[in-house]
Backbone of each chain as nested JSON, in Angstrom:
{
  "chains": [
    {"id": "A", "residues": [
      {"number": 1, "name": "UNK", "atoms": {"N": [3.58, -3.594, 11.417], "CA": [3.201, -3.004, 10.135], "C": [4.222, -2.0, 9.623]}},
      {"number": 2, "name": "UNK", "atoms": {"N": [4.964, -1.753, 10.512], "CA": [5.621, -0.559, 10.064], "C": [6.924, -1.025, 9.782]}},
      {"number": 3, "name": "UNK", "atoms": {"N": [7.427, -2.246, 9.598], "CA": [8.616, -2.378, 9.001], "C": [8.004, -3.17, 7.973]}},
      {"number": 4, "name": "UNK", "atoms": {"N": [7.246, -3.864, 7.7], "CA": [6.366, -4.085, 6.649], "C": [6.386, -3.14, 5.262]}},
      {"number": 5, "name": "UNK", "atoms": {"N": [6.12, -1.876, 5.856], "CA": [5.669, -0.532, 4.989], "C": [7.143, 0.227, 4.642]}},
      {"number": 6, "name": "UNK", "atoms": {"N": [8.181, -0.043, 5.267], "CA": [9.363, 0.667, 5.245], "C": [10.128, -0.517, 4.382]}},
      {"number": 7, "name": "UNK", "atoms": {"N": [9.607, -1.848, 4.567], "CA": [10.57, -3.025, 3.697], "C": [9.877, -2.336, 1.97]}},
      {"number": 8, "name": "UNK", "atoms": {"N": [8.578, -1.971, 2.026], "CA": [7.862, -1.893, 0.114], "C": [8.869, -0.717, 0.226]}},
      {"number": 9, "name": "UNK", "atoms": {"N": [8.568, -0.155, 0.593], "CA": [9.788, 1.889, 0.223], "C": [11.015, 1.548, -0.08]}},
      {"number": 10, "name": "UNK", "atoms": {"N": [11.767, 0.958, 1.248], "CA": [13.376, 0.267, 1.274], "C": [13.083, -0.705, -0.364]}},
      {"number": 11, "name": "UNK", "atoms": {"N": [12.224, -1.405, -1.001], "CA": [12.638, -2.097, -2.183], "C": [11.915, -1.826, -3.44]}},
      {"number": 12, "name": "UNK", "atoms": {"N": [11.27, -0.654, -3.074], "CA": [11.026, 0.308, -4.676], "C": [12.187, 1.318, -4.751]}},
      {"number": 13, "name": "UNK", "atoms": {"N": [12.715, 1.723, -3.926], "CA": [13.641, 2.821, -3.816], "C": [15.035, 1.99, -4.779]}},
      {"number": 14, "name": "UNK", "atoms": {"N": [14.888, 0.883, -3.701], "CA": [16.6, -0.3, -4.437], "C": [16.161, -0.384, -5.865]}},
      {"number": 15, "name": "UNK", "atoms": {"N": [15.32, -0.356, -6.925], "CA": [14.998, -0.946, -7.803], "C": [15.052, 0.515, -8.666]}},
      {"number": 16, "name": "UNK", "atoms": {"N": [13.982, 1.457, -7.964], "CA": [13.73, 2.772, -8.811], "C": [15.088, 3.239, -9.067]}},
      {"number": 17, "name": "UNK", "atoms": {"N": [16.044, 3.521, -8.409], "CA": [17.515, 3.703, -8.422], "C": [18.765, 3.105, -9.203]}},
      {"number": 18, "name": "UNK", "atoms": {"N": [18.352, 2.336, -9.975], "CA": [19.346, 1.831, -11.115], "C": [19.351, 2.517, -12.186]}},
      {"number": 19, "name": "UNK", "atoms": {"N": [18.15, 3.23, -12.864], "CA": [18.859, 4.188, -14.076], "C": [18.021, 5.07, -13.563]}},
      {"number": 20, "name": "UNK", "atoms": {"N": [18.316, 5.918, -14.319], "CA": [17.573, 7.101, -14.798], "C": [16.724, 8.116, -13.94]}},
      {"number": 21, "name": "UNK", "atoms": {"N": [15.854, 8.646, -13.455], "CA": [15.312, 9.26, -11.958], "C": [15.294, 7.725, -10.716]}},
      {"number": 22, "name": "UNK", "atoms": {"N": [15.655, 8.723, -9.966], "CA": [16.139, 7.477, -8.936], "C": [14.31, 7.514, -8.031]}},
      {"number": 23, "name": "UNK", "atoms": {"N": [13.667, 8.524, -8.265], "CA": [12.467, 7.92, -7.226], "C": [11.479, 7.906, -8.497]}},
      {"number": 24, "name": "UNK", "atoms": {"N": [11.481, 7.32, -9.718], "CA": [10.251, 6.626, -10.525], "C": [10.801, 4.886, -11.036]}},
      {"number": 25, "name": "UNK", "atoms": {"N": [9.865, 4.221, -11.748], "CA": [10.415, 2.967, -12.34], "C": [9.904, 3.496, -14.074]}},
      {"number": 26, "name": "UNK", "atoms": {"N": [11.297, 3.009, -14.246], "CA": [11.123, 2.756, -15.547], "C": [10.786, 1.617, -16.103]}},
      {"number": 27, "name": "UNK", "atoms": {"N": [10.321, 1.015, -17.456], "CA": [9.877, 0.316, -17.746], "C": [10.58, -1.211, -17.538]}},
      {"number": 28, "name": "UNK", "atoms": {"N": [11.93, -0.862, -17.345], "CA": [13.067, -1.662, -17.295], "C": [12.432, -2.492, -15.572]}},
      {"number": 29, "name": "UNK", "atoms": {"N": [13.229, -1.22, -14.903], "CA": [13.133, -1.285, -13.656], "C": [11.669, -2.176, -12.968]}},
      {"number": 30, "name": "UNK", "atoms": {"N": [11.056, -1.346, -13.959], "CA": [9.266, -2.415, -13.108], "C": [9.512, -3.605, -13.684]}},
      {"number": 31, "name": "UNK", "atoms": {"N": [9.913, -3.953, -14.852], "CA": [10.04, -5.13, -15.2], "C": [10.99, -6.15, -14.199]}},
      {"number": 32, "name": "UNK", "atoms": {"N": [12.209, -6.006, -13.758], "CA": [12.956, -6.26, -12.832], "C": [12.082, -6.708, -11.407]}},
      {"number": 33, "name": "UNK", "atoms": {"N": [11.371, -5.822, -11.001], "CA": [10.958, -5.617, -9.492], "C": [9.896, -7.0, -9.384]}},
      {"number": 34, "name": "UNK", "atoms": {"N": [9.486, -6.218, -10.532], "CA": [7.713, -7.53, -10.739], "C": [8.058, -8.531, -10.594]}},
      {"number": 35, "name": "UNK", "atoms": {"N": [9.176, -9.343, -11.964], "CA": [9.796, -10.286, -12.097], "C": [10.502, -11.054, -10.274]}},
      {"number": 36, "name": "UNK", "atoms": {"N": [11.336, -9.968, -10.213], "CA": [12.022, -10.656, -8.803], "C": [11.211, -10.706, -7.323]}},
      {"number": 37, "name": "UNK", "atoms": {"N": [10.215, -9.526, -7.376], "CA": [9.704, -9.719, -5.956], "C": [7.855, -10.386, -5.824]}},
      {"number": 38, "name": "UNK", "atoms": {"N": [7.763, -9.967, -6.653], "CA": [6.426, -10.368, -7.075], "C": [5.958, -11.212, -8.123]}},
      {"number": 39, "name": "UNK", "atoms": {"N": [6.512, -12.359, -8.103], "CA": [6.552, -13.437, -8.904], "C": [5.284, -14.36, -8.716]}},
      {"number": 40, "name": "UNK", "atoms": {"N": [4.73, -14.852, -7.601], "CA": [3.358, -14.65, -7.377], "C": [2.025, -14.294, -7.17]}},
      {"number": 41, "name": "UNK", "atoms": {"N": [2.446, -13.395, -7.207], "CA": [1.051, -12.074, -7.061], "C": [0.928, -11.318, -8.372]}},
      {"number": 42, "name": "UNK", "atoms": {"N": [1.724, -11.394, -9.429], "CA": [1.5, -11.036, -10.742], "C": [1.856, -12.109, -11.295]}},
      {"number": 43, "name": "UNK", "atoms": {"N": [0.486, -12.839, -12.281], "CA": [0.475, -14.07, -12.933], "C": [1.064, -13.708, -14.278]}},
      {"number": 44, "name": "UNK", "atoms": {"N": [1.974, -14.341, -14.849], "CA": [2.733, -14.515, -15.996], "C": [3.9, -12.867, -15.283]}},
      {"number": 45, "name": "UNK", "atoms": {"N": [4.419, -13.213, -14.398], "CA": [5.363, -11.682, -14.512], "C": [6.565, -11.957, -15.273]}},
      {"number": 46, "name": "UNK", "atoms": {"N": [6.899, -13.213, -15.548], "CA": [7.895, -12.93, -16.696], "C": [7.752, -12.728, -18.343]}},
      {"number": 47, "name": "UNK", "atoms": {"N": [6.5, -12.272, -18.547], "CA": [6.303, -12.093, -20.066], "C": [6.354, -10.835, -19.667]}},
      {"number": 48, "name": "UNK", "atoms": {"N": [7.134, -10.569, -20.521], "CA": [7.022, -8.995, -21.11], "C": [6.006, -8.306, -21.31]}},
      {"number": 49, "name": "UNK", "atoms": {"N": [4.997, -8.489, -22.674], "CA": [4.053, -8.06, -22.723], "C": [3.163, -8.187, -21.4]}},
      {"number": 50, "name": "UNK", "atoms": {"N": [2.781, -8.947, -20.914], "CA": [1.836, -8.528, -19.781], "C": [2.438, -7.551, -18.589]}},
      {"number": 51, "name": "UNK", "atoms": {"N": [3.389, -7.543, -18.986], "CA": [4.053, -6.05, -17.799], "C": [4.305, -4.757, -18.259]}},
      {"number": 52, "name": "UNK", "atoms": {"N": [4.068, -5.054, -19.305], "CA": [3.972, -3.801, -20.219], "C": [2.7, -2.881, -20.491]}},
      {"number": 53, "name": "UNK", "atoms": {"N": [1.801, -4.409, -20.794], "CA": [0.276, -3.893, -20.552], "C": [-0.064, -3.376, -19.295]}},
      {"number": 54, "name": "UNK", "atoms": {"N": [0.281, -4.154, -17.473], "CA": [0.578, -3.987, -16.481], "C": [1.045, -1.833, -16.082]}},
      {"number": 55, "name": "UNK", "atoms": {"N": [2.01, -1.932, -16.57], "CA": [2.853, -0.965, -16.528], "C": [1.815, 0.196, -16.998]}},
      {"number": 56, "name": "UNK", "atoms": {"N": [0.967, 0.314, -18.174], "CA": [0.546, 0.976, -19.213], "C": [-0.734, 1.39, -17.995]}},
      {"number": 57, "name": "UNK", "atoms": {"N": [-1.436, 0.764, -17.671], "CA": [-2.476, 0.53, -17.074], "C": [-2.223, 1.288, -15.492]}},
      {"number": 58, "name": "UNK", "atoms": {"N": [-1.087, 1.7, -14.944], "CA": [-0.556, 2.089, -13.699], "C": [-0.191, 3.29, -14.056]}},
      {"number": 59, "name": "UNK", "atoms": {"N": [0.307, 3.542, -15.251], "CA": [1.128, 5.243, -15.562], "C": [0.031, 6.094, -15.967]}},
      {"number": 60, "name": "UNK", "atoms": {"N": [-0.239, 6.132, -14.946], "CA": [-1.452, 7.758, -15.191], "C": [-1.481, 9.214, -16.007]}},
      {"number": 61, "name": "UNK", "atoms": {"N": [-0.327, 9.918, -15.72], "CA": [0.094, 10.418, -16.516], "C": [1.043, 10.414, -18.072]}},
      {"number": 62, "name": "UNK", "atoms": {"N": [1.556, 8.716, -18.232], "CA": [1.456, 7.839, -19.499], "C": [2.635, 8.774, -19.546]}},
      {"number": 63, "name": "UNK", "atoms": {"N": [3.787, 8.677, -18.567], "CA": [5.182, 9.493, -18.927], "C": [6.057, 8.347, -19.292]}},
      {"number": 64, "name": "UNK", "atoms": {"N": [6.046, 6.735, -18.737], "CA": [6.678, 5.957, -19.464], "C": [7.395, 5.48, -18.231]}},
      {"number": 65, "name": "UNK", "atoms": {"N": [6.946, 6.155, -16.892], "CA": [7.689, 5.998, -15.629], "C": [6.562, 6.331, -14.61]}},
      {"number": 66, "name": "UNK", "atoms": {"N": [6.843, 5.261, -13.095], "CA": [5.895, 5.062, -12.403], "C": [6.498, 5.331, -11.112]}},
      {"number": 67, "name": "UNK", "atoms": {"N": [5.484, 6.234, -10.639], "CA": [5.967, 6.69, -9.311], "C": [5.218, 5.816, -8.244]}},
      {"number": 68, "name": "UNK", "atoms": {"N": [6.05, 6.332, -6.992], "CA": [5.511, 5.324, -5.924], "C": [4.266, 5.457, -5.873]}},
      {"number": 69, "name": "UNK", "atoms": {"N": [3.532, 6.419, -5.922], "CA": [1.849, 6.788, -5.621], "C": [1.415, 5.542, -6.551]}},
      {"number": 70, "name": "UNK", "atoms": {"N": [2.038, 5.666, -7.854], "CA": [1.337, 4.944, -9.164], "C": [1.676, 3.429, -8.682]}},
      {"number": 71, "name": "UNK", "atoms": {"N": [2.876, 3.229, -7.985], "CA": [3.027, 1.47, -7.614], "C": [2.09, 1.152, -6.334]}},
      {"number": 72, "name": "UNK", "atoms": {"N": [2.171, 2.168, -5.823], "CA": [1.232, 1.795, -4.835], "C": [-0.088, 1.41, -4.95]}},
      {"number": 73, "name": "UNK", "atoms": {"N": [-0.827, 1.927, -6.582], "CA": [-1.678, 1.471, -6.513], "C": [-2.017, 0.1, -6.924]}},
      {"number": 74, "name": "UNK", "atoms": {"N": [-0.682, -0.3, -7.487], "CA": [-0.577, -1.874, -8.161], "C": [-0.814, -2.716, -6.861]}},
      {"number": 75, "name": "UNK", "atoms": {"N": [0.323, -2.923, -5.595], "CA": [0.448, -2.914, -4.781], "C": [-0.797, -3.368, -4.06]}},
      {"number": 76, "name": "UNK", "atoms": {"N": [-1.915, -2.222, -3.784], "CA": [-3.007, -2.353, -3.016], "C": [-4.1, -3.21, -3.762]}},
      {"number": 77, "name": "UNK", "atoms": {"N": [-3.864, -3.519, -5.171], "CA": [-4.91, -3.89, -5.733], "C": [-4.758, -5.541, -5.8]}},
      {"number": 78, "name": "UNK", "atoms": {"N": [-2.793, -5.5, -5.394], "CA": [-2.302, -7.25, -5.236], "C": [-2.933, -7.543, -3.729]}},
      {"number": 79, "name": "UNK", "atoms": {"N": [-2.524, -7.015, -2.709], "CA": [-3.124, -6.725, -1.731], "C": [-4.657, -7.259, -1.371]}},
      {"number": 80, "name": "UNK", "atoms": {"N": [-5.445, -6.829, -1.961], "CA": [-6.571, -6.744, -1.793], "C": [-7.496, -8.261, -2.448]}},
      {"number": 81, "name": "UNK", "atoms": {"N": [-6.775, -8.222, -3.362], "CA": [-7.1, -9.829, -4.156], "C": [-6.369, -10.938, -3.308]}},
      {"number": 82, "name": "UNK", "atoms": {"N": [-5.26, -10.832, -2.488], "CA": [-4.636, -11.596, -1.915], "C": [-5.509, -11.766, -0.751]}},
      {"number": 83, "name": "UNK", "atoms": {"N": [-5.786, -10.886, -0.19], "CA": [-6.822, -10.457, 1.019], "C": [-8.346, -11.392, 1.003]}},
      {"number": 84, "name": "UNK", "atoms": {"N": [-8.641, -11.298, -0.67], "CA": [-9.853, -11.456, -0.634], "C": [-11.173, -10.296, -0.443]}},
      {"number": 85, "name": "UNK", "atoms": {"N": [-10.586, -9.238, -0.569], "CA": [-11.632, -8.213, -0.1], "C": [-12.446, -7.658, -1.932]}},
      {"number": 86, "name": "UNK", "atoms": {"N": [-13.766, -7.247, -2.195], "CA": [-13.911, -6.971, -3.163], "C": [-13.224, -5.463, -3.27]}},
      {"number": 87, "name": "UNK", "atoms": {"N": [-13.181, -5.178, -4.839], "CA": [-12.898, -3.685, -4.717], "C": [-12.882, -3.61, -6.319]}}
    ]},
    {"id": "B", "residues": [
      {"number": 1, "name": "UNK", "atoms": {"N": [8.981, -8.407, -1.211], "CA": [8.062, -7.712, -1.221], "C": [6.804, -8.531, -0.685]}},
      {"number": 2, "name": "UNK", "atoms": {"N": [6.04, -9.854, -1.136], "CA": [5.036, -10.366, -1.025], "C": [4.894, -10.417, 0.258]}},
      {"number": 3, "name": "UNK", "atoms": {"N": [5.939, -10.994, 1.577], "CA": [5.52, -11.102, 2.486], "C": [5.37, -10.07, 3.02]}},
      {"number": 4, "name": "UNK", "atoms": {"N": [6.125, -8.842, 2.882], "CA": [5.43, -7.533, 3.449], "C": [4.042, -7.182, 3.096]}},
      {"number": 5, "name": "UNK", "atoms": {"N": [3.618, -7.177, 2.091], "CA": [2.145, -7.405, 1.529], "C": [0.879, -7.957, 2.287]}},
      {"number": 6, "name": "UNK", "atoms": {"N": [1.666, -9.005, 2.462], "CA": [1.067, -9.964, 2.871], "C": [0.953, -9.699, 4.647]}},
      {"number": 7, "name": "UNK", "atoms": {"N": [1.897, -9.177, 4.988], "CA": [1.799, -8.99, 6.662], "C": [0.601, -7.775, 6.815]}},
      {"number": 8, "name": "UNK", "atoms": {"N": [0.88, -6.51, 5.599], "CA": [-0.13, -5.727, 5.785], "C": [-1.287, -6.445, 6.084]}},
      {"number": 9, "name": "UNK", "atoms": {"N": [-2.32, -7.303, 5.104], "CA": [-2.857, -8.019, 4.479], "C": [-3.462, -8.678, 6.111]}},
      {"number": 10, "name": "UNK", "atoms": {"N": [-2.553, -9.509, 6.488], "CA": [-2.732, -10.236, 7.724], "C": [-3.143, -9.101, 8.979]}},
      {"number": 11, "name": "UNK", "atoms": {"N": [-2.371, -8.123, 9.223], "CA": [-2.793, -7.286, 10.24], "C": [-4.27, -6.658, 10.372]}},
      {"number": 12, "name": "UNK", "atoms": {"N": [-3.956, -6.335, 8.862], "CA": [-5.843, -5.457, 9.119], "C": [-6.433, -6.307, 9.058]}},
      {"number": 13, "name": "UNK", "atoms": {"N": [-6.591, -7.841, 8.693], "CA": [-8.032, -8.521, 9.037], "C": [-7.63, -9.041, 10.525]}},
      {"number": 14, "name": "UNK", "atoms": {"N": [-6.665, -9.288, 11.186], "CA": [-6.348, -9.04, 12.608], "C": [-7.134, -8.4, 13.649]}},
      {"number": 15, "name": "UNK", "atoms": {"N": [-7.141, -6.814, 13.067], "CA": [-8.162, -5.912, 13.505], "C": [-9.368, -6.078, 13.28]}},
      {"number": 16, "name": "UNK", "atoms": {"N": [-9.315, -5.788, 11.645], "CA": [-10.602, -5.465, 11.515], "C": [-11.887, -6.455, 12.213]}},
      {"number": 17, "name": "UNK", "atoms": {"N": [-11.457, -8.499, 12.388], "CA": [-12.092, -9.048, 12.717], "C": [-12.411, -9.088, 13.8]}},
      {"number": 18, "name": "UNK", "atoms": {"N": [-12.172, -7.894, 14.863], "CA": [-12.343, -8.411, 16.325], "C": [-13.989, -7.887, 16.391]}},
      {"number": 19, "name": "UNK", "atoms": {"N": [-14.723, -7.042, 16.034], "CA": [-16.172, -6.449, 16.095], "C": [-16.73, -6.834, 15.093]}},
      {"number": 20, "name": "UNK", "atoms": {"N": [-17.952, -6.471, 15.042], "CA": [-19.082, -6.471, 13.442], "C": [-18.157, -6.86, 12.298]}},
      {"number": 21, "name": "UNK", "atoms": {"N": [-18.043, -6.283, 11.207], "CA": [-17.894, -6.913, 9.804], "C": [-16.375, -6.911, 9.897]}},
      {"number": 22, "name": "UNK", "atoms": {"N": [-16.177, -8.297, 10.021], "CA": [-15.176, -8.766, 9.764], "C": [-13.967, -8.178, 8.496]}},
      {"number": 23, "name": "UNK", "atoms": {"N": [-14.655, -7.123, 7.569], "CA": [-13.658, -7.115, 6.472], "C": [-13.551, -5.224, 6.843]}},
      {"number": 24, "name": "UNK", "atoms": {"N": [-13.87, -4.743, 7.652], "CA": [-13.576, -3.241, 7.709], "C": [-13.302, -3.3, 9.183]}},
      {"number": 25, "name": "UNK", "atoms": {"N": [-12.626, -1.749, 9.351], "CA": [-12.268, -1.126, 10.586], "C": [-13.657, -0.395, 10.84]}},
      {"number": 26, "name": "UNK", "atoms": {"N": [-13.996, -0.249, 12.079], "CA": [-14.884, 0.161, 12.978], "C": [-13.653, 1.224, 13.928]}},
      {"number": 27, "name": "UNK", "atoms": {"N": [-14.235, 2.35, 14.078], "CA": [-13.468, 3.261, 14.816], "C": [-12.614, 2.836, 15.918]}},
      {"number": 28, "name": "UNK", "atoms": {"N": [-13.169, 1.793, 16.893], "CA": [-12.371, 1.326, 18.157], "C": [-11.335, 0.824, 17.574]}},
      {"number": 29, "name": "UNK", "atoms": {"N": [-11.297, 0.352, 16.162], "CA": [-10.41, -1.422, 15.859], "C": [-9.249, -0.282, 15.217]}},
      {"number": 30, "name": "UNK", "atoms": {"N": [-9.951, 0.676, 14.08], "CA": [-9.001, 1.539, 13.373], "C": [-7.83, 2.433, 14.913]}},
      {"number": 31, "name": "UNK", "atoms": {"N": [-8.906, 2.912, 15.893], "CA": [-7.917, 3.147, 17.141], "C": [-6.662, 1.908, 17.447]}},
      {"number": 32, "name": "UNK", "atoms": {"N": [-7.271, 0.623, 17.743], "CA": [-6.506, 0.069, 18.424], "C": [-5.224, -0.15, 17.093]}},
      {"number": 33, "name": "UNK", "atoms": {"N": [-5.606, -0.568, 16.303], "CA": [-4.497, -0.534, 14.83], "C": [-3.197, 0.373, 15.204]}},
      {"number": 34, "name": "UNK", "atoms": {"N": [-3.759, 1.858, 15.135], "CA": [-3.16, 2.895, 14.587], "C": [-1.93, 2.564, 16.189]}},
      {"number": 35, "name": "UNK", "atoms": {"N": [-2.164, 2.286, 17.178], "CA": [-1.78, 2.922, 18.466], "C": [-1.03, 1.443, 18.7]}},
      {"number": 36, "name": "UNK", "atoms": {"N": [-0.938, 0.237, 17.942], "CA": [-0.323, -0.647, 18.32], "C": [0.946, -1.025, 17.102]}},
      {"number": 37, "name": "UNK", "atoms": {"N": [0.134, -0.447, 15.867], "CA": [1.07, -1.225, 14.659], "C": [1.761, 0.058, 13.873]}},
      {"number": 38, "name": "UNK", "atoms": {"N": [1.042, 1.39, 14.119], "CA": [1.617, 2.755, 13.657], "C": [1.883, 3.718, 14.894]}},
      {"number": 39, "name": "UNK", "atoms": {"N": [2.938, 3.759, 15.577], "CA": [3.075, 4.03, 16.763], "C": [4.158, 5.29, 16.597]}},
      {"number": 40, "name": "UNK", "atoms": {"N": [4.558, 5.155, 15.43], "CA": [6.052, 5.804, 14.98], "C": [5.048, 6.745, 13.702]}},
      {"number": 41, "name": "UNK", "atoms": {"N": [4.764, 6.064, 12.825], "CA": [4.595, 6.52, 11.514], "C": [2.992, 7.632, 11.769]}},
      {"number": 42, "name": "UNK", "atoms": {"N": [2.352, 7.286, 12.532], "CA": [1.221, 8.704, 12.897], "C": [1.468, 9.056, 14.246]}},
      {"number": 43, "name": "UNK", "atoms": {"N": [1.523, 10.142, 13.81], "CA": [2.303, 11.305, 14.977], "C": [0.825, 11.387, 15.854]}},
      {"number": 44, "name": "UNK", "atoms": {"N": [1.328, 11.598, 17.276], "CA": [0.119, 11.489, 18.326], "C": [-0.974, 10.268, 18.081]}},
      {"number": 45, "name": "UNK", "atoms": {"N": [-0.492, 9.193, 17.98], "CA": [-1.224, 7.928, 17.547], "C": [-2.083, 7.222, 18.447]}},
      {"number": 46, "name": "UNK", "atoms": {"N": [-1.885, 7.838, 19.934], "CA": [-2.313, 7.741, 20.991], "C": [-3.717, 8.189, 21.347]}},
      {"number": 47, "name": "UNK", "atoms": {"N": [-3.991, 10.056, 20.56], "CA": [-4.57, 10.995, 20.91], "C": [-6.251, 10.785, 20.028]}},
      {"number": 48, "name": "UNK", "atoms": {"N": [-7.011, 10.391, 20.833], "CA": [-7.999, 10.021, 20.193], "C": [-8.602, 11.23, 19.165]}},
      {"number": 49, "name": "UNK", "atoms": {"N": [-8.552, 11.977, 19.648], "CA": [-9.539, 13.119, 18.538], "C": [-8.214, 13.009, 17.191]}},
      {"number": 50, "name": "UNK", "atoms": {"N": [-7.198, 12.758, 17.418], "CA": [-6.011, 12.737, 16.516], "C": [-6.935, 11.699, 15.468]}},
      {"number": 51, "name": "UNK", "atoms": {"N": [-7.065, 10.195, 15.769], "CA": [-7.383, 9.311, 15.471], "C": [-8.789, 9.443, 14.784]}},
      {"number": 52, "name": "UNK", "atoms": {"N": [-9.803, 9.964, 15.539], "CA": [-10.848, 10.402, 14.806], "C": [-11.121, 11.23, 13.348]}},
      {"number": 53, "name": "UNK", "atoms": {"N": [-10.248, 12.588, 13.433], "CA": [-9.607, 13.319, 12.337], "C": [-9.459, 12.404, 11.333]}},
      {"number": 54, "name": "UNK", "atoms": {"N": [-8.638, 11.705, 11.785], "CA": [-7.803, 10.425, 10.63], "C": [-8.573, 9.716, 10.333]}},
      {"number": 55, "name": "UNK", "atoms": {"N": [-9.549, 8.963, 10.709], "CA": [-10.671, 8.622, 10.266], "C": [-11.8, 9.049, 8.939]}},
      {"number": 56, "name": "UNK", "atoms": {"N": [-11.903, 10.457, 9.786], "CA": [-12.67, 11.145, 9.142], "C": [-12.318, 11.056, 7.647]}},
      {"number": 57, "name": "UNK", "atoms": {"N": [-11.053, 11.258, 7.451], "CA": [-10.136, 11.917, 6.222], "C": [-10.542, 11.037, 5.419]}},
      {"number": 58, "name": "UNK", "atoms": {"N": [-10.099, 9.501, 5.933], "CA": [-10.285, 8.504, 5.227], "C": [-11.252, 7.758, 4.698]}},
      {"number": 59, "name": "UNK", "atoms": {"N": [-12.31, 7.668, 5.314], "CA": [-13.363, 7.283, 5.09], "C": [-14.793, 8.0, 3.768]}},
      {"number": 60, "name": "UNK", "atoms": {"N": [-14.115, 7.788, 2.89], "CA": [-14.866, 8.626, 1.876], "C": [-16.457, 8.431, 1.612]}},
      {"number": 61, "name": "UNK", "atoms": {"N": [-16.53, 7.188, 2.161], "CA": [-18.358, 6.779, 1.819], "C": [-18.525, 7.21, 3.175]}},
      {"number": 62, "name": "UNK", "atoms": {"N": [-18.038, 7.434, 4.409], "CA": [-18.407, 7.966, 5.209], "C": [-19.759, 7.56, 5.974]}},
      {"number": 63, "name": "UNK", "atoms": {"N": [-19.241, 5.965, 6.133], "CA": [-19.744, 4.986, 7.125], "C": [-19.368, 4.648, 8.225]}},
      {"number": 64, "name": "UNK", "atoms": {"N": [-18.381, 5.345, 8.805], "CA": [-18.207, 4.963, 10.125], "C": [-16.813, 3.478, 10.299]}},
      {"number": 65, "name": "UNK", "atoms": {"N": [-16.97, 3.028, 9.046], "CA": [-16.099, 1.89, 9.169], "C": [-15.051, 1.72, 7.901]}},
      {"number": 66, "name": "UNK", "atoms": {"N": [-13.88, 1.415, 7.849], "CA": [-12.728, 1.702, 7.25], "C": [-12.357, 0.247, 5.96]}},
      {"number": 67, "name": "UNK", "atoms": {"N": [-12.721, 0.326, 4.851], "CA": [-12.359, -1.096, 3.952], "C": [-10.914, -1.066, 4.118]}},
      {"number": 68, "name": "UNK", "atoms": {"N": [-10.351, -1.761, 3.288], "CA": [-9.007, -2.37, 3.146], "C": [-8.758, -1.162, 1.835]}},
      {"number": 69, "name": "UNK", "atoms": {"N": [-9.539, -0.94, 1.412], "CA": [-8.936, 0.167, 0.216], "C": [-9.006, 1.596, 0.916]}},
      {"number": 70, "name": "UNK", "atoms": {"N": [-9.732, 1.777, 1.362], "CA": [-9.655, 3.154, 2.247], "C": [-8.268, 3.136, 2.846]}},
      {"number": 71, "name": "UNK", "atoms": {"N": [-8.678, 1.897, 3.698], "CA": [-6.837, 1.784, 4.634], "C": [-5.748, 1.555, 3.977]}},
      {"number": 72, "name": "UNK", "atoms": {"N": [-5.791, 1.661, 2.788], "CA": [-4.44, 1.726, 1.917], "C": [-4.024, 2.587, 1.665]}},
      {"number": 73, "name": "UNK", "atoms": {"N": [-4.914, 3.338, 1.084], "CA": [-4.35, 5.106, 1.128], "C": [-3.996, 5.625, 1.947]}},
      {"number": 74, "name": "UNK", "atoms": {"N": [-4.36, 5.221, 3.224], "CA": [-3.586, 5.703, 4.161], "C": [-2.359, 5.366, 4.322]}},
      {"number": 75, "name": "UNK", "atoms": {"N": [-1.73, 4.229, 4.527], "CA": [-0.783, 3.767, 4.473], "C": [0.22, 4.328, 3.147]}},
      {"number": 76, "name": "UNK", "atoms": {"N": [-0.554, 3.957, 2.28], "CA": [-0.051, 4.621, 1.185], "C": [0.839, 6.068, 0.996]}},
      {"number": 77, "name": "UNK", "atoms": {"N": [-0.017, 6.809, 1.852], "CA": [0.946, 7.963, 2.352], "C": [1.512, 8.251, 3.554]}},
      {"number": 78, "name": "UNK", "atoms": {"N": [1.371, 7.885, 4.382], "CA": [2.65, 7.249, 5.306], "C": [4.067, 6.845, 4.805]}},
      {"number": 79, "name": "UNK", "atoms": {"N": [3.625, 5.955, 3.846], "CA": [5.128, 5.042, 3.23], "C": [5.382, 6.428, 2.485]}},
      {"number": 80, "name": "UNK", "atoms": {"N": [4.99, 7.064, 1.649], "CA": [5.008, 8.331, 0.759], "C": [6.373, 9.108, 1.533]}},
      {"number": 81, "name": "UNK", "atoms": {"N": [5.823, 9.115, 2.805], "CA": [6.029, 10.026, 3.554], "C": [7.417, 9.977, 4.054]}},
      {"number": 82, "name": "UNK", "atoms": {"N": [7.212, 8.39, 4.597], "CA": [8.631, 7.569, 5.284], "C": [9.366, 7.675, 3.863]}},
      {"number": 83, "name": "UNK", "atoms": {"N": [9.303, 7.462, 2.681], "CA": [10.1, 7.44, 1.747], "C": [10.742, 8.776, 0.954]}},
      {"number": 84, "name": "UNK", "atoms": {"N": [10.0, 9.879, 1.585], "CA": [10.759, 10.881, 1.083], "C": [9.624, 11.497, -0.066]}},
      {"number": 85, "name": "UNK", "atoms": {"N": [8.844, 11.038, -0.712], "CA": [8.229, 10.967, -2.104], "C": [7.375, 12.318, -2.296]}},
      {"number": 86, "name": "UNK", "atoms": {"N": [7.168, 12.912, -3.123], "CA": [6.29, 13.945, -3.141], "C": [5.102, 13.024, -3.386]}},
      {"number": 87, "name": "UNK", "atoms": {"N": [3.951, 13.904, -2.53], "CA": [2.604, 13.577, -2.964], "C": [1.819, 14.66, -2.698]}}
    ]}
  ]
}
């Protein structure tokens, strides 16, 4: 589990780190990540708009940038549907 | 990313299925978890009252037994943690 948990960090970090604060995603950046790593677990991840809506729906504080806490909760909620568990 | 997800995903129903309800941790299973698959990432992972504590924390309905969303937050800050991240 624990290189599991250090591979999600090791590839939000690679992604959060191309512009602008290196430990949030920008809208760019989530778009990128979704698109390339999570291409099955987010249905339609190459439309824009639904990652936008996606995105909108994760930024809690609605700064326009998503921190790991905030991906994490995307994350657990792919997780959990993948799982099968209700929530 | 997915297959790390996905290994989480696989481990805790690993555990969680060895006793009663197949879709949560039960204190023994959340022990055996923590002390086989987080050995590095929770400090004294060994130390049962350690483990209990940790329990405690987590368990917000405070049933005795651990969902897959409870056990994310945990993890959740672990990786937080391993990654440097304020939380």
């Amino acid at each position: 589990m624990e290189s599991a948990i250090c591979t999600l960090v090791t590839q939000f970090k690679a992604y959060a780190g191309k512009d602008g604060s290196a430990s949030t995603l920008s809208k760019d950046e989530f778009h990128n990540l979704v698109k390339a790593q999570l291409p099955n677990y987010v249905k339609n991840s190459s439309d824009a708009e639904v990652i936008d809506q996606l995105m909108g729906s994760l930024d809690e504080d609605n700064d326009g940038e998503l921190t790991f806490s905030e991906f994490w909760q995307l994350i657990g909620k792919l997780a959990s549907k993948q799982g099968g568990f209700n929530q």
